[in-house]
C-alpha positions in Angstrom: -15.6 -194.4 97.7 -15.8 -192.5 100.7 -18.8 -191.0 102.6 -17.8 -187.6 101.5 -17.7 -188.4 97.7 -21.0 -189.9 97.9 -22.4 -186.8 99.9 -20.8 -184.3 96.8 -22.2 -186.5 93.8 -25.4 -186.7 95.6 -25.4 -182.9 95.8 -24.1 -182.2 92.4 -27.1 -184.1 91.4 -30.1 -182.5 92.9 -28.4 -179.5 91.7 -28.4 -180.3 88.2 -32.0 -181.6 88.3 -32.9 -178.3 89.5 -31.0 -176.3 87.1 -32.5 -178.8 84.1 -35.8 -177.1 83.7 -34.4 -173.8 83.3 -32.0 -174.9 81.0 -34.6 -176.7 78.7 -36.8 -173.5 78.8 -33.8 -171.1 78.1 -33.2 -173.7 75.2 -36.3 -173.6 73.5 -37.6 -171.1 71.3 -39.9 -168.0 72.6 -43.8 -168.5 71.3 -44.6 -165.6 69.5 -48.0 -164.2 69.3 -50.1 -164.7 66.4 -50.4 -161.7 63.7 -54.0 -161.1 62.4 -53.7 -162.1 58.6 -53.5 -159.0 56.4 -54.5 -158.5 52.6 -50.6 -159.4 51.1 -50.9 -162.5 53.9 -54.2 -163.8 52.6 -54.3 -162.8 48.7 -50.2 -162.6 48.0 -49.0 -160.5 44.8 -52.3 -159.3 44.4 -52.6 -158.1 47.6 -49.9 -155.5 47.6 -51.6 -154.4 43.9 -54.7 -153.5 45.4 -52.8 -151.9 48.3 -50.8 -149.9 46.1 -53.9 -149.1 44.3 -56.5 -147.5 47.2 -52.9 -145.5 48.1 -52.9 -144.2 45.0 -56.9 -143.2 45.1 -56.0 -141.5 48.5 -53.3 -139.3 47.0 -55.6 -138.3 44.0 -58.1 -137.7 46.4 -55.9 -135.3 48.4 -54.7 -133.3 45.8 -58.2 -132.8 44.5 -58.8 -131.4 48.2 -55.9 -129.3 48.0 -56.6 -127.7 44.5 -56.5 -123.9 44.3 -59.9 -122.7 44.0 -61.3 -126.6 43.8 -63.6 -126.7 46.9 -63.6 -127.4 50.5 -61.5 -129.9 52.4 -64.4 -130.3 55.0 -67.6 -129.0 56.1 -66.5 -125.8 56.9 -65.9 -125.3 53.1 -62.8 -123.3 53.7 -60.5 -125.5 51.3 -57.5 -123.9 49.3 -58.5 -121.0 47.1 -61.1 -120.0 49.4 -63.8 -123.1 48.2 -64.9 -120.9 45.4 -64.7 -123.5 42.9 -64.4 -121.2 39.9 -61.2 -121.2 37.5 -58.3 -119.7 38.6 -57.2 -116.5 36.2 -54.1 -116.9 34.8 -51.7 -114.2 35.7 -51.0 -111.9 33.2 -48.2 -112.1 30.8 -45.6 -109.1 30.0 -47.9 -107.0 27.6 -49.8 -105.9 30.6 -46.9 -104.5 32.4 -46.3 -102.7 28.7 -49.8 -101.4 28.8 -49.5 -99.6 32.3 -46.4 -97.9 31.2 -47.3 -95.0 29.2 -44.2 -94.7 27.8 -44.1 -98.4 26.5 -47.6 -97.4 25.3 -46.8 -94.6 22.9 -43.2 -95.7 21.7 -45.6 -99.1 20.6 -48.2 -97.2 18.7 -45.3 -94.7 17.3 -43.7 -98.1 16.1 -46.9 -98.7 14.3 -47.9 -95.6 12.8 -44.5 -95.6 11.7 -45.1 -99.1 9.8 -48.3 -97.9 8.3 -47.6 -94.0 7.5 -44.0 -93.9 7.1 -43.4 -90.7 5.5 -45.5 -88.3 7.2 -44.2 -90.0 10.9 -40.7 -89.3 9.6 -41.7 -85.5 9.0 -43.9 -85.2 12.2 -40.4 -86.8 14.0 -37.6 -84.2 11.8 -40.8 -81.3 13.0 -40.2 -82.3 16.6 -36.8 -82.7 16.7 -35.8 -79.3 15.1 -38.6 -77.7 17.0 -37.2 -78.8 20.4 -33.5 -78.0 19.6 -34.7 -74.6 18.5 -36.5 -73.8 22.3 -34.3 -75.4 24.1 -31.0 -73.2 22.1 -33.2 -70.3 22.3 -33.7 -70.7 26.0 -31.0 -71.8 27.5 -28.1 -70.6 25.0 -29.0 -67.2 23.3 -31.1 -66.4 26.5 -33.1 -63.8 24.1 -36.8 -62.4 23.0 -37.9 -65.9 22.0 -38.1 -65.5 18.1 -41.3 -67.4 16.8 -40.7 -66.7 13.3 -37.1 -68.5 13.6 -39.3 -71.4 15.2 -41.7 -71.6 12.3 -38.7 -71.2 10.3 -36.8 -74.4 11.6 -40.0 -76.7 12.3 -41.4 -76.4 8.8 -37.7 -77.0 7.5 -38.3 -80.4 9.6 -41.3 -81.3 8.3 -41.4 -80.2 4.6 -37.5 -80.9 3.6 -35.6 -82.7 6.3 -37.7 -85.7 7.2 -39.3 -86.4 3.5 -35.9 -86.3 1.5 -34.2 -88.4 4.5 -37.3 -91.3 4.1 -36.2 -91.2 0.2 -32.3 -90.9 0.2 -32.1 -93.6 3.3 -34.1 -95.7 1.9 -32.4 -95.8 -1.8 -29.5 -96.3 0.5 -30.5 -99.2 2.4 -31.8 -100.4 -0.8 -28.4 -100.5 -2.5 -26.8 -101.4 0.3 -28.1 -103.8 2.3 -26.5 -105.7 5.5 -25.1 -104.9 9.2 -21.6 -105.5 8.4 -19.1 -103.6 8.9 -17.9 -103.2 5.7 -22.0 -102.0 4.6 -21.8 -99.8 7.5 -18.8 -98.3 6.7 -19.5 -97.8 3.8 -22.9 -95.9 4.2 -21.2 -93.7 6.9 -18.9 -92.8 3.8 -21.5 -91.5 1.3 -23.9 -90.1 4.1 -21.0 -87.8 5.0 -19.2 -86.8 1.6 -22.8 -86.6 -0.8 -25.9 -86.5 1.2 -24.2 -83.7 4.3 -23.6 -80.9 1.5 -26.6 -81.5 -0.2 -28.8 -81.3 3.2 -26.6 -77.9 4.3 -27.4 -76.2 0.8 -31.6 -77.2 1.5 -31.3 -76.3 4.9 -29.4 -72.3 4.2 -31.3 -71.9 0.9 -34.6 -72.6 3.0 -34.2 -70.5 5.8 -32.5 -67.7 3.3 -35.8 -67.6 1.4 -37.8 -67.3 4.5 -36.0 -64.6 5.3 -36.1 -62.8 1.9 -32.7 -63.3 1.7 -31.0 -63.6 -2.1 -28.4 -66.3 -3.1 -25.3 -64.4 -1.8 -26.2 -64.7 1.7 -26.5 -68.5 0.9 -23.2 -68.6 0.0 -21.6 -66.7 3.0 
């Protein structure tokens, strides 16, 4: 072997006992730092369970804190609902909105005087309705000396005749006929227009003639 082989190996050598450290050291695993013990480290199962449970105290604790109207969240006393610890009103329901509409108001206590008193609500309803069709005719269609009498004439008709015999003849009617269906319908449509419409034109110009001191021949014309 010549001097120059001897000279390489030799080198080759010292390099690799130089490199061998840092090698082994690459080689080995890195130390890592020690992990202070925590509750699931030191009790196990049980320690998650009693994690899990002071999580849970913390949220019931917050959303005590947050309640509307249940206290202060701090010193300041400023929690939600203004701290004032009293019970919160609950909001009102849809009567209310009934009550502050007038209208709502009086159609609901029309609905139950008609219940209790249905007769004379029936007249007092045929009195204004014929009383209100007479102004408004007089007004707006003859255009004429408003006739009083002719008033009187036509609301009394509506209270005395009209709305009493309607509460009796509807209600046999209903009475015999009872349902929503189109053949009961029908069928009270029928008799409402060939019986009861004569009979209510004869009251009605036999009325009004005898107001008017009128005889049975201007009846019939």
């Amino acid at each position: 072997m010549s001097v120059r082989a001897l000279v390489l190996a030799a080198l080759c050598g010292q390099g690799a006992a130089l490199l061998q450290p840092a090698l082994l050291r690459a080689s080995r695993p890195m130390a890592v730092a020690p992990r202070a013990a925590t509750p699931e480290m030191l009790l196990g199962g049980a320690g998650r369970s009693v994690r899990k449970a002071v999580m849970n105290v913390r949220r019931t604790i917050n959303i005590k804190n947050c309640a509307p109207g249940g206290g202060s969240t701090g010193d300041s006393g400023s929690g939600v609902g203004g701290g004032g610890g009293g019970d919160v009103t609950p909001a009102d329901d849809g009567d209310s909105k009934d009550d502050v509409n007038p209208f709502i108001a009086v159609w609901k206590n029309y609905e139950a005087l008609l219940e209790e008193k249905p007769l004379l609500m029936k007249a007092l309803t045929s009195f204004t309705g014929f009383a209100i069709g007479d102004i408004l005719a007089q007004i707006f269609i003859q255009k004429q000396d408003f006739d009083w009498y002719r008033l009187f004439r036509l609301a009394s008709f509506g209270f005395l005749v009209h709305g009493t015999t309607s509460h009796w003849f509807y209600g046999k009617l209903d009475a015999a006929i009872p349902g929503t269906g189109a053949k009961q319908v029908f069928s009270k449509v029928f008799i409402d227009q060939v019986l009861w419409n004569p009979i209510f034109g004869i009251m009605f110009f036999s009325y009004v003639a005898c107001l008017e001191w009128k005889g049975i021949e201007d009846v019939i014309e």
